[in-house]
Phi, psi and omega in degrees: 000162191269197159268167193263120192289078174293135163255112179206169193263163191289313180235112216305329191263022154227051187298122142258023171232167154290162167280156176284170179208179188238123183262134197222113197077021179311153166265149171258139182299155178282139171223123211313313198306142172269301176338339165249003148260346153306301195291357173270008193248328216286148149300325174212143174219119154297118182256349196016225219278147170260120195238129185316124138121324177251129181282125186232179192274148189277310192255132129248164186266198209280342182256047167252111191244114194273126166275195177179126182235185194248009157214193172296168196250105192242141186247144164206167197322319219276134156275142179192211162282180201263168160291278208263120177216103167276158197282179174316034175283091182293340180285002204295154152270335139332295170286337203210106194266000148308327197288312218300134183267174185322345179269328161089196194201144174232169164208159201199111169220172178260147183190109228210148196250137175287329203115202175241165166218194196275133200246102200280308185250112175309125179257161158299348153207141239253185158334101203211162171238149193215120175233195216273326179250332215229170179181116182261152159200154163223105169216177185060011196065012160235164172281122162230167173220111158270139188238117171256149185211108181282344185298328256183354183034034189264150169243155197216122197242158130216152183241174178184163170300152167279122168305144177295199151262060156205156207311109141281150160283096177252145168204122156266113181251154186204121160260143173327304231240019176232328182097227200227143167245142197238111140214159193273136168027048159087347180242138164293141202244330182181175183209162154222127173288311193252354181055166172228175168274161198204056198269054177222112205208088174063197176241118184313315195280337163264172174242246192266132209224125168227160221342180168204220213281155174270076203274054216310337135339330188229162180224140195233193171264127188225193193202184198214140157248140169220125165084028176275145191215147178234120181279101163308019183189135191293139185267147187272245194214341154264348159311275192292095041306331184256308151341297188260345152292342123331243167005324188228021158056057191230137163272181195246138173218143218262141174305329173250015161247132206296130149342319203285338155318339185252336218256320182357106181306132157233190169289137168285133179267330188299148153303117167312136183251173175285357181300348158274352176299317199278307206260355181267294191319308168286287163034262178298305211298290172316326228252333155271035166203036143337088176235317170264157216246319190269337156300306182312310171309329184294284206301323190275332148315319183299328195274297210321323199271354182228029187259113216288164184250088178214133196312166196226130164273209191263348177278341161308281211307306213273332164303290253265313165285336186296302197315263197338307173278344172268012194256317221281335185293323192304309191278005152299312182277356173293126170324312201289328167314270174023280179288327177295291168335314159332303182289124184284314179349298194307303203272010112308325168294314164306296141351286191286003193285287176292327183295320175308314195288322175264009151309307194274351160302264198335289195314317208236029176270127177280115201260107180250026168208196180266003188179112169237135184249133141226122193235171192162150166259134177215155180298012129315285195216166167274168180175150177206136177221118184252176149196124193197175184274146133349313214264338184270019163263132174259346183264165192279025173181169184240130205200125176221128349260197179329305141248159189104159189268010174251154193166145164248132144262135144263120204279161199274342149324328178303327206262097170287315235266150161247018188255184205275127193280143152234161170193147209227114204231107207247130161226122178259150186271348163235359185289316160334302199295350184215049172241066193243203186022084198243114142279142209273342176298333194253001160258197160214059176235136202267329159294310179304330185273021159287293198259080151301338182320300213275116152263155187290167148196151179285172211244325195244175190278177179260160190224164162203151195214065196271155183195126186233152325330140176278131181328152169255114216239140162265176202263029193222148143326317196261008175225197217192158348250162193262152170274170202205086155260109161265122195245147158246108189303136163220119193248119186278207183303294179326321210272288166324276203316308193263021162245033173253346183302092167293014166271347188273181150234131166265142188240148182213137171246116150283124165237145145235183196231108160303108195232059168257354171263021184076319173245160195273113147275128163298158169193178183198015175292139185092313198252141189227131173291140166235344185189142192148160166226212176248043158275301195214147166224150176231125172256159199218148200219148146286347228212156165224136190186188180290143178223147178184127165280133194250149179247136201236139185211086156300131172285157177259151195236155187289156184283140228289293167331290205305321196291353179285316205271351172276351173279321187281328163302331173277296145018274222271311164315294173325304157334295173321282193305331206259006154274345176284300172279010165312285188327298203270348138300245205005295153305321198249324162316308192297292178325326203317338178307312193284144208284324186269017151257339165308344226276164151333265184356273232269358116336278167293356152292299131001258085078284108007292218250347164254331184285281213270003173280358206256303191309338174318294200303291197315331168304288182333305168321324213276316198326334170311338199235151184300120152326092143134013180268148177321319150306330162271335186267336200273345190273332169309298165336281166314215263306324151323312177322267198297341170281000174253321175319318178300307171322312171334297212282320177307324187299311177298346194251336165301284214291333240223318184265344196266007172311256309190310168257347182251301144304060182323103168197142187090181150245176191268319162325296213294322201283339188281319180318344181299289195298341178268336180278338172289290181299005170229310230255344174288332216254292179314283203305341182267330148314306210262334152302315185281356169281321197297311209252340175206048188297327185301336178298338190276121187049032180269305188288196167325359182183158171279104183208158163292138205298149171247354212244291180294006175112295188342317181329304184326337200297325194283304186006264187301314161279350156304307198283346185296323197285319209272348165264345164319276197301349188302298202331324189267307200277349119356259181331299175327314194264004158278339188278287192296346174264005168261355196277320186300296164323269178335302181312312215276323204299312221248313156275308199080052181263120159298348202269339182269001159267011165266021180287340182290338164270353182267333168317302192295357187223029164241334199269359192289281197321309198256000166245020172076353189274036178291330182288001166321301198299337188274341158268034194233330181265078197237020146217207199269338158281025166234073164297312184287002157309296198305342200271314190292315181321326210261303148357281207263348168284346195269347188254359196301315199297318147332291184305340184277328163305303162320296188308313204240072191168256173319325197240001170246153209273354173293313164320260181354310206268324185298314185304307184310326168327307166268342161267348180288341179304301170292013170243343205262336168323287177286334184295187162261007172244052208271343172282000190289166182259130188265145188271126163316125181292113134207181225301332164319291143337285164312330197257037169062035135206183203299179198261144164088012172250165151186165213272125186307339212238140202290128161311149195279009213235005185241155177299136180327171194278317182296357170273133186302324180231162142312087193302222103232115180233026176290000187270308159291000000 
């Protein structure tokens, strides 16, 4: 005999149970189901409350130890009294899950969440059943089950969904030596084998503890138990399958007995009953009061699976799907779908939901004739459900649907069987929108698993096509006869845009969705594309199931030489520039005394020549580190930072020469606070939105850069190209100026030699207004290498250039230097007392003070001009 389980409360003035008892010599009445001779196997059992829908053993026998309370087992955050309380056994296998021999332990109860009510105080425990080993809870929007064994401090985890408000199955099973199994409504739902050590564990002193005090004052989160039953040994997986279809009154099939055994179609002889009438009413009823997107799947898996098995006619059937499919659109329109969808799982999971519900309409339409149809539309799907003879097809095919450029054929030879067909045929109208980001690792189409990067997403709507007996089709490609899926491609924007991209390559698969491993996997083993663009595709299939063309968009890549040798330019360039521009902050720190260095100009160069020397280093840096590793998303970061700051300082180096050669406005005082806030500080604010707003993009793809594929890219983009037609414009504008000044000069000396001022402008002003980044957008697949060869070239060199330019080669530098060094010879000399002649820009610029050149400068406005230009800036 077992031990006699008491139930009793912690505190005398709120007793709600009966006392346990023991039943002894009971005969147990026979009950058709072998599933409730698993549940005649249990060690302890609660039957508590009698609940429309769950089946409990009418009789138990004598090694059964039964409770009984006078309602459901309702819990709530607050400690308080017990319901349920087994006692103080520590040796128990129950209390201490350690105690357990090689046979292990299960515990199995049905279990629904109430809703929320109003929460004046966050409690420290959520929805939860708590014993001495063990702890079910639900918050935060999951499920979990913790398993403890104190000899050995090891814990044992699993999540799961949570149940709604309506009745779930959870059963947990647990062996040493296998760890803890979870399942949900009879199915394995998650696991943990191995466990961790753990010693902070729960509260030692209670043990099995299910609700506790009602405080009617405060309000929680609360729930219902139905049916806890605990097993001294872990149950197998056909066990617990017989146990809950037995329990929710379905029948069971067994891993080793084939489905189709049971399922075989004949004529229903039974008269249709209301018995679907009740779950079409709860339906309409339920559905208007929606809110959560992951409760609702819960409750439409809960009807699929409890749906009696007793015939329908077509006017049932034909509610009874529009109703199903018009619950599933709803929960399609819930804010909370969004997030859920994410998870490819859930809309799959969904997918097999309805095909279960209209398998079973199809098995159980009551056929009162030799063919019966009922099809219809709802914003979910198009849908059809037939059962019918063979011999009463008159076309030379079965073809769903009827019309439209979307379509499944069956050639009519397939249908060998002369017994009665049903076939259930689905084209859904939005589910394709949230079959996207597919890794090609997590399918089995074997071309796609070339580009792991590139993930699928569908191109087309999803189809289906179910039919028992299954058609007899052939199993080779190259034979007959074949199924014919014509998918008409709905492409969203994004999707158009980037297989219309010509740097891309596109791939299209006829996929179906595979579940013979309990989750739906792609795959395209069987079906071969035969014909199509990116209008449409037609495929020829073995096999019938959910069908979608799925699309794959490869970047197309330069051929292996090229990418060595555009990697050895940037390298060796990058370096080059970032010693260069060392150099030239260096140079205008040491000058900063002299006065023509001192100027604006050589400030935003300065400026400039720090943006893009830091970004340099930081590229060179970033080739170091693994994409999506932490150290790669904060250098993505940098590097945004500082390539739109560099961008920043070009803008300021545009707006600063058209200041000065076209416009006159401001003073140089009043302008710089303009210009340090435009060049540091605008380029932060577009960081710090796009971080807010897109952090997972940074250092996520092929390299640490902002991610191309959601877009995040536009941060940089887009104020890269607005600054580079801004600088087009001035340098333009700019360079009309000097070729009309140049025109005069020629008019007035006749030096020929002053229009090549006009190529030497344009190729001192390129390096500092950026616009060398035309070629990078020009350079955008792979058949424009010589773009990408000139991009790499001349951007990788901007620092050089800037060093060349504004630095070596300008005679104001040069002349500021001899300057400082003749300071610094006379300085060191014995002659530190002589008289230095003052510096200024007259000198330099080779004449005496109080003189000036007979022959016109290449930098002055013709003699016939009313003003004066300042081109001292180019």
């Amino acid at each position: 005999m077992r031990k006699l389980l008491p139930l009793c409360c912690w505190r005398p003035w709120l007793l709600l149970l009966h006392c346990g008892f023991q039943v002894h010599g009971a005969v147990a009445r026979s009950q058709a189901h072998p599933g409730f001779e698993v549940l005649a196997s249990a060690s302890y059992y609660w039957p508590l409350e009698n609940v429309d829908g769950i089946h409990e053993l009418q009789d138990t026998t004598g090694d059964i130890v039964e409770g009984k309370v006078s309602k459901g087992v309702y819990f709530k955050e607050d400690k308080g009294v017990t319901f349920l309380h087994y006692g103080s056994y520590k040796a128990s296998c129950i209390s201490n899950p350690a105690q357990c021999g090689p046979e292990g332990v299960t515990f199995s109860f049905f279990w629904k969440t109430q809703g929320e009510q109003s929460r004046p105080t966050p409690s420290a425990y959520g929805g939860q059943v708590i014993s001495n080993g063990f702890k079910v809870c639900s918050s935060g929007g999951k499920g979990s089950v913790e398993l403890y064994a104190r000899e050995n401090s090891m814990t044992w985890a699993a999540t799961f969904s949570p149940p709604g408000p309506y009745w779930t199955h959870v059963l947990f099973t647990w062996k040493s030596k296998e760890g803890l199994k979870v399942y949900v409504n009879g199915t394995l739902s998650t696991s943990d084998p191995s466990g961790k050590v753990s010693h902070a564990y729960g509260e030692p002193s209670v043990n099995l503890v299910i609700g506790s005090e009602q405080d009617q004052t405060k309000g929680y989160e609360n729930g219902a138990f139905d049916e806890f039953i605990i097993w001294e040994r872990a149950l197998t997986p056909d066990e617990i399958a017989m146990y809950f279809t037995a329990a929710v009154g379905k029948h069971v099939f067994l891993s080793s007995t084939p489905p189709s055994l049971f399922m075989t179609p004949t004529a229903n002889t039974v008269p249709p009953t209301d018995a679907y009438r009740p779950i079409i009413t709860n339906l309409t009823e339920e559905r208007k009061n929606f809110q959560s997107a992951g409760v609702v799947l819960n409750y439409l898996q809960n009807v699929s699976l409890s749906l009696p098995n007793k015939s329908l006619s077509e006017e049932t059937g034909l509610n009874l799907t529009k109703t199903f499919l018009k619950t599933v659109g709803e929960v399609l329109r819930l804010p909370s779908w969004t997030a859920v969808s994410e998870d490819s799982a859930v809309v799959l999971g969904l997918i097999e939901t309805i095909d279960a519900v209209l398998g079973h309409i199809s098995s159980n339409l009551q056929a009162s004739e030799p063919k019966v149809t009922i099809a219809g539309s709802s914003s979910m799907a198009d849908f059809s459900v037939a059962r019918l003879l063979p011999k009463t097809m008159n076309s030379s095919h079965y073809r769903f649907p009827a019309r439209g450029q979307s379509y499944i054929e069956i050639p009519h030879e397939a249908f060998h069987s002369q017994a009665w067909t049903t076939i259930v045929g689905l084209l859904y109208h939005s589910v394709h929108y949230y079959l996207s980001n597919i890794p090609p690792a997590n399918t089995k189409i074997t071309e796609a698993a070339h580009y792991k990067s590139c993930l699928l997403s569908a191109a087309s709507h999803l189809i289906s096509l179910e039919v028992s007996p299954t058609p007899r089709l052939s199993q080779n490609l190259s034979g007959s006869p074949l199924v014919t899926v014509h998918l008409r491609h709905h492409l969203t924007q994004r999707q158009y845009i980037e297989a219309t991209n010509e740097s891309n390559r596109v791939f299209l698969y006829c996929a179906f969705l595979d579940f013979s491993s309990g989750e739906g996997v792609w795959s395209n083993q069987g079906c071969a594309l035969t014909e199509g663009n990116l209008s449409y595709s037609t495929c020829r299939c073995t096999h019938l199931t959910n069908f979608a063309i799925l699309m794959q968009v490869v970047p197309l890549e330069l051929a292996l030489g090229h990418q060595v040798a555009l990697s050895s330019i940037s390298y060796i360039g990058c370096s080059l520039s970032v010693l260069c521009l060392a150099v030239t902050l260096v140079t205008f720190a040491v000058l900063s005394s002299v006065s023509t260095i001192r100027n604006q100009r050589y400030h935003i160069h300065a400026n400039l020549s720090l943006a893009v020397l830091v970004a340099q280093v930081l590229l060179l840096i970033s080739f170091r580190f693994e994409p999506g590793t932490t150290p790669c998303r904060v250098l993505a970061v940098l590097l945004h930072y500082f390539f739109l700051s560099a961008f920043a300082w070009m803008l300021v180096e545009g707006l600063h020469l058209y200041s000065m050669v076209i416009k006159v406005f401001g003073s140089e005082d009043s302008k710089r606070g303009y210009y340090y806030g435009m060049g540091w500080g605008f380029p932060l604010l577009i960081c710090i939105i796009s971080i807010v707003f897109a952090t997972d993009s940074y250092g996520a793809s092929k390299n640490c850069w902002l991610s191309l594929r959601n877009g995040a890219v536009w941060a940089f983009v887009a104020p890269a190209l607005f600054i580079i037609v801004v600088n087009i414009g001035i340098l333009i504008a700019v360079t009309r100026v000097i070729s009309q000044i140049s025109a005069d000069n020629y008019k007035i000396h006749g030096d020929p030699s002053a229009f090549k001022l006009t190529a030497k402008a344009v190729a001192v002003l390129l390096p500092i207004l950026g616009t060398s980044w035309v070629f990078g957008v020009l350079a955008v697949n792979s058949q424009a290498v010589v773009f990408q060869y000139m991009f790499a070239i001349l951007n990788s060199l901007q620092g050089f250039f800037i060093f060349l330019f504004h630095c070596l080669l300008n005679s104001e530098v040069r002349a500021a230097f001899k300057h400082k060094t003749k300071v610094w010879s006379l300085t060191s000399s014995s002659a530190r007392h002589a008289n230095v002649k003052p510096f200024s820009s007259d000198i330099m610029n080779g004449t005496r003070p109080g003189t000036g050149s007979t022959k016109l400068g290449p930098w002055d406005k013709s003699s016939h001009s009313a003003h004066r230009v300042d081109l001292s800036a180019v």
